[in-house]
N, C-alpha and C positions, 0 to 999 in steps of 0.2 A: 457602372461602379457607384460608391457610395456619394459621390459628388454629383453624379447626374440625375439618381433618386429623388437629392435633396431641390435640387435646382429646376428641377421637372416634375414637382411632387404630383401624383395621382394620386385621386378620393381614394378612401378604403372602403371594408364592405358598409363599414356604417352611416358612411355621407351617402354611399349609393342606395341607402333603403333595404342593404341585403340583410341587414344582420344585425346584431346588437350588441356585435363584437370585431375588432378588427382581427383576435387569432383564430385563423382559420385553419379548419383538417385538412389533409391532404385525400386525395383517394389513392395518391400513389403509395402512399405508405397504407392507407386504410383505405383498401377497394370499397365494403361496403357500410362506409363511415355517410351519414343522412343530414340533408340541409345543406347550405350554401358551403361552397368550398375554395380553396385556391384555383382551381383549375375554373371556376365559375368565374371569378373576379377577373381572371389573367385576359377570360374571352370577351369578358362584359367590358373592358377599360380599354381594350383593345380596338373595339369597334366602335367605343363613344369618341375615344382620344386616341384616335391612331398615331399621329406624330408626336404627341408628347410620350406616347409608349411606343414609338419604336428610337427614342434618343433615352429615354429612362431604363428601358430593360432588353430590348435585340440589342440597340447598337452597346450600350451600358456591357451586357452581359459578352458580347465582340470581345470588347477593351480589355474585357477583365480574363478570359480564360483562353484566346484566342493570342493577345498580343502582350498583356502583362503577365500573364501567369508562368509565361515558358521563360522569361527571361529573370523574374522575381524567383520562382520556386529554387532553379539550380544554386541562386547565390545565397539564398538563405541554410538550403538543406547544407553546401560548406560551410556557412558559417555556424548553422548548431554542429555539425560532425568537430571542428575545428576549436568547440567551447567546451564538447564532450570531452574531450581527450587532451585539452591542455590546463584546463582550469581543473585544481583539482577536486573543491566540492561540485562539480558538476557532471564527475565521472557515473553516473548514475548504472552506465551499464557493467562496473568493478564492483566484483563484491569485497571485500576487505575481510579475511576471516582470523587475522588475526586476534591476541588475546593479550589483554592487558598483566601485566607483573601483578602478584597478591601474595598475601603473609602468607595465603592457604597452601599455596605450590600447588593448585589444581587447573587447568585450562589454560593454563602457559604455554604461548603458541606464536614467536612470532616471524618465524619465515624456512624455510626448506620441506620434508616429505613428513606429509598427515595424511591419514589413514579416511576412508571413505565419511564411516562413521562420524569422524569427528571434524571432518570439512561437514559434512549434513547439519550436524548441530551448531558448529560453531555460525554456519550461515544462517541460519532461521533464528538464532539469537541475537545475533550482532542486529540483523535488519529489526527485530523487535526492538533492540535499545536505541537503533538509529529513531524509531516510530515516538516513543517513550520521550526521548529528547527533543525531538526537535517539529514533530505534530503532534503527541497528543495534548500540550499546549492550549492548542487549538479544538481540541477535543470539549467536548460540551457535557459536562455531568450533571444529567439532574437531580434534582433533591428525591430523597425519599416520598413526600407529597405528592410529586406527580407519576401516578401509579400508571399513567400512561405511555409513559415511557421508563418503566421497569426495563423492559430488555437492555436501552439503553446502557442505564447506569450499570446494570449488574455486567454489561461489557468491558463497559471504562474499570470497575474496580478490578473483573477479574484481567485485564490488562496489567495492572498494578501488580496485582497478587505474581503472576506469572513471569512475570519480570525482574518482582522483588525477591523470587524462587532461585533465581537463573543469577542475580547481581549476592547476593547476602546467604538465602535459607543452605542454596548448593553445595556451598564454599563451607559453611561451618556444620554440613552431613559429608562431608568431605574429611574436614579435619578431626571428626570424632572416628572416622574409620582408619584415618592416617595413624592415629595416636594409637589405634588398637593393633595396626597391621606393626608401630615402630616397636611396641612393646610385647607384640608374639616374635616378631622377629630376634632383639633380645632373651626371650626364654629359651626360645629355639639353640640357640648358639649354646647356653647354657645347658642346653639335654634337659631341660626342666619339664616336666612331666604336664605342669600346668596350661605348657603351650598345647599342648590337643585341643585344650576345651577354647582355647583363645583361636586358635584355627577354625573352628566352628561355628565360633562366633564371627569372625572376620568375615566368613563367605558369610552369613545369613547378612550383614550389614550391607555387603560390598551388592548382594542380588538385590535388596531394599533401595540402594541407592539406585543403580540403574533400571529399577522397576519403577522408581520418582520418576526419572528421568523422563522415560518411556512416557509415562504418564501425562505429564507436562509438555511433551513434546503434541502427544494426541491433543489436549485442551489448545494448544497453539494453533495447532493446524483449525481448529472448532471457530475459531474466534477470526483467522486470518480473512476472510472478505470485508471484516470491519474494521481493518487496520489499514483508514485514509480517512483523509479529511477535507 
């Protein structure tokens, strides 16, 4: 373990003359990785310092996965399972799809039977405003100046954009199609002749709106491997 490492320290490759670095490749992960390696150092330190390397790393290595690890791992994996499910910001694996109240009356959602569609969207947007809130904070936008991380920033903003779509732009392409569908609906009633051409317009809005949708939904999924920080 980490105590016996420190207490038993062995040279690295660079006191030994191997190398001019102490981080070494492996070949286990890179068979045909070239020059000095871990597996070199492990046989080289092994043979100069036998007993200080078999209490630094056999017996070390014993302690740790043989006699600590079976009795540490069980009570830890209860204690996350038991912080997952009672602490409630740390319900990580609950999605929450519900929907906030709004003047718009659009996406108003908050508890019994929703439709496939709108559990799909409401969960890939909720999880964006969870990103939006509470990492991209922590999210790193560079200036315009540094053209070397263009990809970067045009991430971060289209973050923004796509978010600012889903919290604001939605809601008020929402409420201009409301107002059109409340005021065909009124003609209608009336036998007003007018309502045809307001019917026609209503689906060309109502297809526009969910062809945004659509759209936005594609741009989200485009962006999602870079929503973490």
């Amino acid at each position: 373990m980490l105590f016996f490492r420190k207490l038993l320290r062995l040279p690295g490759a660079i006191e030994l003359g191997k190398s001019d670095c102490d981080a070494l490749p492996s070949r286990d992960f890179t068979p045909d990785c070239e020059g000095y390696t871990w597996e070199d150092w492990h046989k080289d330190v092994k043979e100069k310092y036998p007993i200080k390397y078999f209490f630094a790393e056999t017996a070390s290595d014993f302690i740790k996965y043989k006699l600590w690890f079976p009795i540490y791992k069980p009570i830890d994996k209860t204690k996350y399972w038991l912080i997952s499910h009672i602490i409630p910001n740390k319900r990580y694996h609950m999605l929450d799809l519900r929907q906030p109240n709004n003047e718009y009356e659009i996406d108003i959602y908050r508890y019994g039977w929703c439709d496939v569609p709108e559990k799909m969207l409401f969960a890939m947007f909720n999880l964006l405003d969870q990103f939006v809130k509470h990492e991209l904070p922590q999210y790193y936008c560079p200036p315009e100046e540094e053209i070397e991380l263009k990809s970067q920033r045009d991430t971060y903003l289209e973050i923004l954009e796509i978010h600012k779509w889903w919290t604001y732009d939605r809601k008020i392409e929402y409420k201009a199609f409301s107002d059109i569908r409340s005021e065909w609906s009124e003609l209608h009633r009336a036998r007003d002749p007018k309502a045809k051409e307001l019917w026609d317009k209503m689906h060309v809005m109502e297809a526009a709106f969910e062809n945004k949708t659509d759209e936005m939904i594609s741009r989200l999924m485009k962006i999602r491997r870079n929503l973490w920080t």
